[in-house]
Kinemage of the C-alpha trace (Angstrom):
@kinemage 1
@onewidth
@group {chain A} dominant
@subgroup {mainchain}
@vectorlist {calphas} color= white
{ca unk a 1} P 169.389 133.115 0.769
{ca unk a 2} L 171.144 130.299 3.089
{ca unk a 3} L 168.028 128.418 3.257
{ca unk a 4} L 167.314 128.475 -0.527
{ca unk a 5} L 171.035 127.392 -1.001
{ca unk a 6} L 170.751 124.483 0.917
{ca unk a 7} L 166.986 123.675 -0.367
{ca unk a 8} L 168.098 123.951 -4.098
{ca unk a 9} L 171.392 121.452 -2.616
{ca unk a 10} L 169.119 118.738 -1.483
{ca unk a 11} L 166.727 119.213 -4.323
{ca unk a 12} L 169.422 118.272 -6.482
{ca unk a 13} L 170.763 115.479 -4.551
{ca unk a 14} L 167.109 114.235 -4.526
{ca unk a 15} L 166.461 114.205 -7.948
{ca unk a 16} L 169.837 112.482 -8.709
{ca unk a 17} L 169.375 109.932 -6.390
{ca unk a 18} L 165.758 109.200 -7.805
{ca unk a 19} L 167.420 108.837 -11.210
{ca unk a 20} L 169.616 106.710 -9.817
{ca unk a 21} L 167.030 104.267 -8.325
{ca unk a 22} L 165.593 103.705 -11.447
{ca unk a 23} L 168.750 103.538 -13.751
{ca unk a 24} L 171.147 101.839 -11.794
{ca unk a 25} L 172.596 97.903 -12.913
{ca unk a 26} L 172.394 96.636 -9.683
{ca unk a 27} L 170.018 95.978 -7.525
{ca unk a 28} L 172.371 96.456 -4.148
{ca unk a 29} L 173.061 100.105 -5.754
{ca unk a 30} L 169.733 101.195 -6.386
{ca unk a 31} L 168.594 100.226 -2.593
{ca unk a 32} L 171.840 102.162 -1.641
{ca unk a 33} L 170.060 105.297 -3.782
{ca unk a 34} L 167.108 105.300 -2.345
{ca unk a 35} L 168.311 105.441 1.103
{ca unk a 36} L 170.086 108.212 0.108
{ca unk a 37} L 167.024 109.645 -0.934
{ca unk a 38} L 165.343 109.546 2.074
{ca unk a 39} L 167.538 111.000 3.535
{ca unk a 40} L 167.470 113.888 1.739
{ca unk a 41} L 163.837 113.866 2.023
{ca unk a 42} L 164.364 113.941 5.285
{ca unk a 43} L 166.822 117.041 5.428
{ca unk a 44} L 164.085 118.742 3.733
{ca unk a 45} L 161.360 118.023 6.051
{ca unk a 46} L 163.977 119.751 8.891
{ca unk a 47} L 163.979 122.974 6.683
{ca unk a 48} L 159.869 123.141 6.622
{ca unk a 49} L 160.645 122.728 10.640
{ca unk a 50} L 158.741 119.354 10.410
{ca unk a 51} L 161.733 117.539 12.725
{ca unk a 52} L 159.476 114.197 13.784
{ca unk a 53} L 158.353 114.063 10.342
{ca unk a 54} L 162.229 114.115 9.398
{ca unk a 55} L 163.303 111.620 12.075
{ca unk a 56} L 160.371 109.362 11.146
{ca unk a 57} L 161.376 109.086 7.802
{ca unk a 58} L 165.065 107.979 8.962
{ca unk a 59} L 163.940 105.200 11.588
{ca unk a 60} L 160.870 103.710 9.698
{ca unk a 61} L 162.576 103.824 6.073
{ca unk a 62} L 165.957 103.835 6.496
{ca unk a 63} L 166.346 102.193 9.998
{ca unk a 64} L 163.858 99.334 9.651
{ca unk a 65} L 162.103 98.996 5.540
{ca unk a 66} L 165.515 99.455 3.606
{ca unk a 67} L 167.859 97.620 5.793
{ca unk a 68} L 165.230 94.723 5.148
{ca unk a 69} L 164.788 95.604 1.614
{ca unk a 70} L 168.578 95.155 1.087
{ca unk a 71} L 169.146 92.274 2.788
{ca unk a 72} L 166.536 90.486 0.472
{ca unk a 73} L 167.928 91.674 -2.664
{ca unk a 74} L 171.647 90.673 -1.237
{ca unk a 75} L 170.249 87.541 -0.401
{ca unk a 76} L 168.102 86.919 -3.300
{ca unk a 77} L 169.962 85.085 -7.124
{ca unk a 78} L 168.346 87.816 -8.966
{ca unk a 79} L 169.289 87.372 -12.625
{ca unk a 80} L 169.999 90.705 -14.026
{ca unk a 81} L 170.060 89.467 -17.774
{ca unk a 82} L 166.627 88.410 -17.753
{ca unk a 83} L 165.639 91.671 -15.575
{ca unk a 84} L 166.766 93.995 -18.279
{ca unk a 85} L 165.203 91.535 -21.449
{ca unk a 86} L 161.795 94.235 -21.686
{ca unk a 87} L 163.159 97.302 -20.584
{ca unk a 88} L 162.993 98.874 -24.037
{ca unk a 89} L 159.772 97.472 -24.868
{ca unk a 90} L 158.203 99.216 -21.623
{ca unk a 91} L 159.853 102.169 -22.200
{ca unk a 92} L 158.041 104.032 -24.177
{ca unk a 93} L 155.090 103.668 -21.817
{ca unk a 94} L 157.258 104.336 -18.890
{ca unk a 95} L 158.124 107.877 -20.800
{ca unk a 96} L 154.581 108.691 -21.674
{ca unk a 97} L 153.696 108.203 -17.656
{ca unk a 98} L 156.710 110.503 -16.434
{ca unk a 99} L 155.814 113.307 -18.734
{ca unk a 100} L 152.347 113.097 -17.725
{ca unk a 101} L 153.402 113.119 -14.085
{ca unk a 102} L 155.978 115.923 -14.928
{ca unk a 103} L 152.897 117.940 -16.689
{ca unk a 104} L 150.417 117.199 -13.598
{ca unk a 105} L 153.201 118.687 -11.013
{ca unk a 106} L 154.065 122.098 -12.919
{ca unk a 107} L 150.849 122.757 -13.084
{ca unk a 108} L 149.682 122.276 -9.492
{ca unk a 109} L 152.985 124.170 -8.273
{ca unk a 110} L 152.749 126.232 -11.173
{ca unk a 111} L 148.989 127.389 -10.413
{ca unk a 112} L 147.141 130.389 -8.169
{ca unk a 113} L 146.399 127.996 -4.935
{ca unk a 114} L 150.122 126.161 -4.670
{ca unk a 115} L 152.898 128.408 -6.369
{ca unk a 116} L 155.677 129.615 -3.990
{ca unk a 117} L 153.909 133.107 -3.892
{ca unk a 118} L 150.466 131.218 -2.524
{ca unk a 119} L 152.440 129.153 -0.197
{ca unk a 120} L 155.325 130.902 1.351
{ca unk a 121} L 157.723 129.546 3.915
{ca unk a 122} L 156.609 128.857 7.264
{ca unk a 123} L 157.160 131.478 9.895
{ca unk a 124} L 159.473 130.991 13.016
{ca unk a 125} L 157.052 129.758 15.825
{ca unk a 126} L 159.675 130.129 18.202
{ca unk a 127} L 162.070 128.655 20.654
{ca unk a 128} L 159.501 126.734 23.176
{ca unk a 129} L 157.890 125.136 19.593
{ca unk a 130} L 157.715 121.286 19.804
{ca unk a 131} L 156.523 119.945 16.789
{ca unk a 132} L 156.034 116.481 17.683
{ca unk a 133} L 153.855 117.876 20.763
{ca unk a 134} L 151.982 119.938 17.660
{ca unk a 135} L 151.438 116.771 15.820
{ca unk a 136} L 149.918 114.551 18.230
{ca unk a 137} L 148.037 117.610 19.684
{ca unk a 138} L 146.060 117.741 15.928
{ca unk a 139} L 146.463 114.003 16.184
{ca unk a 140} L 144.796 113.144 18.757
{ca unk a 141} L 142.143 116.569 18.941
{ca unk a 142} L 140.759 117.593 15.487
{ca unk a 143} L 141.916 114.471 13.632
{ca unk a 144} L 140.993 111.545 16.468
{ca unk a 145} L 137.819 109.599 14.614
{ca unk a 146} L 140.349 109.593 11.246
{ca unk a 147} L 143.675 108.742 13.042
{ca unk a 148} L 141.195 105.553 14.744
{ca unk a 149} L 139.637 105.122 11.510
{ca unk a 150} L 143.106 104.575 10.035
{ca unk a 151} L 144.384 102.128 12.769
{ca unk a 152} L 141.458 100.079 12.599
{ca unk a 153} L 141.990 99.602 8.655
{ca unk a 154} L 145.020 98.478 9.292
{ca unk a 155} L 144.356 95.944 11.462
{ca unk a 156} L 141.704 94.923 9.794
{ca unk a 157} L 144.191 94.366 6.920
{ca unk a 158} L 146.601 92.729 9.156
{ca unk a 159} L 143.946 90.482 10.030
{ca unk a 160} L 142.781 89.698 6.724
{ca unk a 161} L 146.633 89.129 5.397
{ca unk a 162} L 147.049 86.568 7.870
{ca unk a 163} L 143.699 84.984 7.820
{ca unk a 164} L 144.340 83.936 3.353
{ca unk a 165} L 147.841 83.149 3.638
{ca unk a 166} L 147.119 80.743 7.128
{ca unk a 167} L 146.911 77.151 5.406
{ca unk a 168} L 146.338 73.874 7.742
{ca unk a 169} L 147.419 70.495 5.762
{ca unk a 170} L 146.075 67.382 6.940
{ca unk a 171} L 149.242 65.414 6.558
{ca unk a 172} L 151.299 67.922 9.486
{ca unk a 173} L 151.789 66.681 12.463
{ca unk a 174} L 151.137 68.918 15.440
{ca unk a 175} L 151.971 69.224 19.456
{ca unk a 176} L 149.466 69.936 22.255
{ca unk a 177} L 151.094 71.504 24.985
{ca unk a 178} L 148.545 71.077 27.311
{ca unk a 179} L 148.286 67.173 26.733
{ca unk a 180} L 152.249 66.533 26.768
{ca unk a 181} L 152.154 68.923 30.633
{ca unk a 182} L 149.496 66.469 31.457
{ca unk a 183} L 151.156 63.300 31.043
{ca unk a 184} L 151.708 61.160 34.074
{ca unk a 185} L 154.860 59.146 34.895
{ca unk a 186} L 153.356 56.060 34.144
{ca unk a 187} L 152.477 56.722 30.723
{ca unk a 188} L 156.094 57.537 29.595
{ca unk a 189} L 157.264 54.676 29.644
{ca unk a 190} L 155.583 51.586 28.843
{ca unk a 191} L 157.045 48.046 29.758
{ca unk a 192} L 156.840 45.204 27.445
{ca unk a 193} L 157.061 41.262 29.104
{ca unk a 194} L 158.098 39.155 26.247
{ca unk a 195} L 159.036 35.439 26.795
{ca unk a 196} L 162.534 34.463 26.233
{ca unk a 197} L 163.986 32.907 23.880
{ca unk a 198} L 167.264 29.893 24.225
{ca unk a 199} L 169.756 30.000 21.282
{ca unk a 200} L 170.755 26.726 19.723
């Protein structure tokens, strides 16, 4: 009962923090939100015993993606006046999308394959368990040719990211390294004989 209490806890803090993210004035806040949310996400991962799932979540997202996110939007002039001029014309779309997605969830969790009588809490594996020595066991074993797949999309898309937004314009100057570590002493400086000339 301990373990539902505190799931039902961070449910709730979940969902309010979601709302949040969405409703919120300001942009600052509503970054502030969804850290909070992951980190309740997180807290949930640790009670389905999924601890470098939980700690991945808090480094990547919270550590590295939404200190960055809020430092743009602190940086940014965002003008909140003109933000919120077609909220109410998008939001009767916006409500037809959340019901749907409200409708899609309760009935997979609702159905025979993914209710909480078809999927019951995971057992105790016991003390010597590591789960990130689990995880990159499956990782690197049954799911190698995917998890290589996967890494080679990505830099494929790295590569491809950097490739369109790489411009060269004709009218930048540039420096060669290798020709300025060549240069000789003689070609530094260059001396100039003019004649001279007798003031009046």
């Amino acid at each position: 009962m301990f373990e539902y209490a505190v799931f039902w806890f961070f449910a709730a803090i979940l969902v309010i923090a979601a709302l949040c993210v969405v409703t919120a004035r300001n942009p600052v806040h509503s970054a502030l939100f969804l850290v909070l949310a992951f980190f309740t996400a997180a807290a949930l991962w640790m009670l389905l015993r999924a601890e470098f799932l939980a700690i991945t979540l808090v480094l990547v997202y919270v550590g590295a993606v939404m200190v960055l996110f809020l430092f743009v939007v602190m940086m940014l002039d965002i003008n909140l006046d003109r933000l919120r001029e077609g909220f109410w014309s998008y939001l009767p779309l916006g409500a037809t999308i959340a019901v749907l997605m409200i409708v899609e969830m309760a009935l997979v969790l609702g159905g025979k394959y993914f209710g909480l009588q078809a999927l019951p809490s995971p057992a105790d594996p016991g003390p010597g368990y590591s789960n990130t020595k689990e995880l990159g066991r499956l990782l690197y074993t049954d799911y190698a040719y995917p998890f290589e797949l996967a890494a080679v999309l990505l830099l494929v898309a790295i590569i491809v990211a950097i490739a369109l937004t790489l411009r060269k314009r004709k009218d930048t100057k540039y420096q060669d390294p290798a020709k300025q570590s060549a240069v000789k002493r003689g070609e530094r400086v260059r001396l100039v004989s003019m004649p001279a000339e007798k003031k009046d």
